[in-house]
Structure formats: C-alpha cells, structure tokens
N, C-alpha and C positions, 0 to 999 in steps of 0.2 A: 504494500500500500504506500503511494508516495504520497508527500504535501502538497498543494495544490497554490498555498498560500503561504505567507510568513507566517511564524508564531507568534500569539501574541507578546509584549515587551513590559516588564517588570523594572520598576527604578528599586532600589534598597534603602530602608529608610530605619534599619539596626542603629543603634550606638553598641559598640564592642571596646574591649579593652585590646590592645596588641601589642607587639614588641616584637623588632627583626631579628632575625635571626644572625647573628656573627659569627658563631661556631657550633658545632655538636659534636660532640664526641661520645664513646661508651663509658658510661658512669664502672669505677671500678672501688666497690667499697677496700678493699686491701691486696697489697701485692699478689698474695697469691691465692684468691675469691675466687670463686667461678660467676662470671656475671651473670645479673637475672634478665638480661635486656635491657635498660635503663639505661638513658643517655642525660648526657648535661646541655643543656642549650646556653650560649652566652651572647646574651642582647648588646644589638650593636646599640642600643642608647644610652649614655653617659647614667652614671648612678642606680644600674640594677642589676645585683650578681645574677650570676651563672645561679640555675636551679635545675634540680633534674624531673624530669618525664619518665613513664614508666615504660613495659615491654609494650603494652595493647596500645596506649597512645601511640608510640611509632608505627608497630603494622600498620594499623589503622589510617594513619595519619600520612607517612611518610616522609616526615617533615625536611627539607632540603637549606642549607644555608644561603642566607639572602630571601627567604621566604620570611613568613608570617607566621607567629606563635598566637593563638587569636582567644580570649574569652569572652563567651558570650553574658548577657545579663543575667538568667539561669546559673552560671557556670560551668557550662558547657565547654569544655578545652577544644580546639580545630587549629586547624594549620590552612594557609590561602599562600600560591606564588606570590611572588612579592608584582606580577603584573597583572594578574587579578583584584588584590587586595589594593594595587594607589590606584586602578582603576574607578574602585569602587567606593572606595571611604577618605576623606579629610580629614585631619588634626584638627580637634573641637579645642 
C-alpha cells in the first residue's frame, strides 16, 4: 500500500531537561570487576560531572557522543542525535 499524500506534520511543544554528550565510556566499578554494562556519560557543558547510565538504558538507547542525554518531565531518561534534538528544541 503506498501514500498517496504527505503525512500529516506535528510541531513539538515538550520542555525537557538535556545535556550533550562529551564522552562515554564503560563504567568500571574496580580494576579487576567484571562490568555490569554501565557507562559514564561526561557532559560537554561547563559544571556537570560525568554520571553513569545503566546496561538497558544503553541497549535501548544507544547513546552516541555528541548526541543528547534527554529527561523528560515524567522522568523518562532518552537519548536524541544531536541533529534531531537542535533541530527541535531551544535553550529556555
């Protein structure tokens, strides 16, 4: 079955919390751990340590450096490309 027409178009009108991504790495609680999947994420913006994420947030998520660490009002955790996400949203 094909479209016949364009779909119709949706503006976003969320407020989220976010913070880019600088670095992730594998979270290793001691030298010699076996890791449980856990990574650290470390926000490229001035004043907010590195925090870690767990194993299902990454599957799930993917999260890529230079992308989008994103909470929603709920508290809902997500990840957005970083050209999806200044697509969509402006600094309030």
């Amino acid at each position: 079955m094909s479209v016949s027409r364009e779909m119709p178009k949706y503006k976003c009108k969320k407020i989220v919390s976010a913070l880019k991504i600088k670095d992730l790495k594998p979270y290793e609680a001691c030298e010699n751990c076996e890791s449980d999947g856990s990574f650290i994420i470390t926000p490229e913006e001035e004043g907010y340590a590195p925090f870690k994420v767990n194993h299902e947030y990454m599957r799930k998520h993917k999260p890529q450096i230079g992308g989008y660490y994103v909470v929603y009002k709920d508290g809902y955790k997500s990840y957005s490309p970083s050209e999806a996400f200044e697509e969509g949203y402006d600094l309030i």
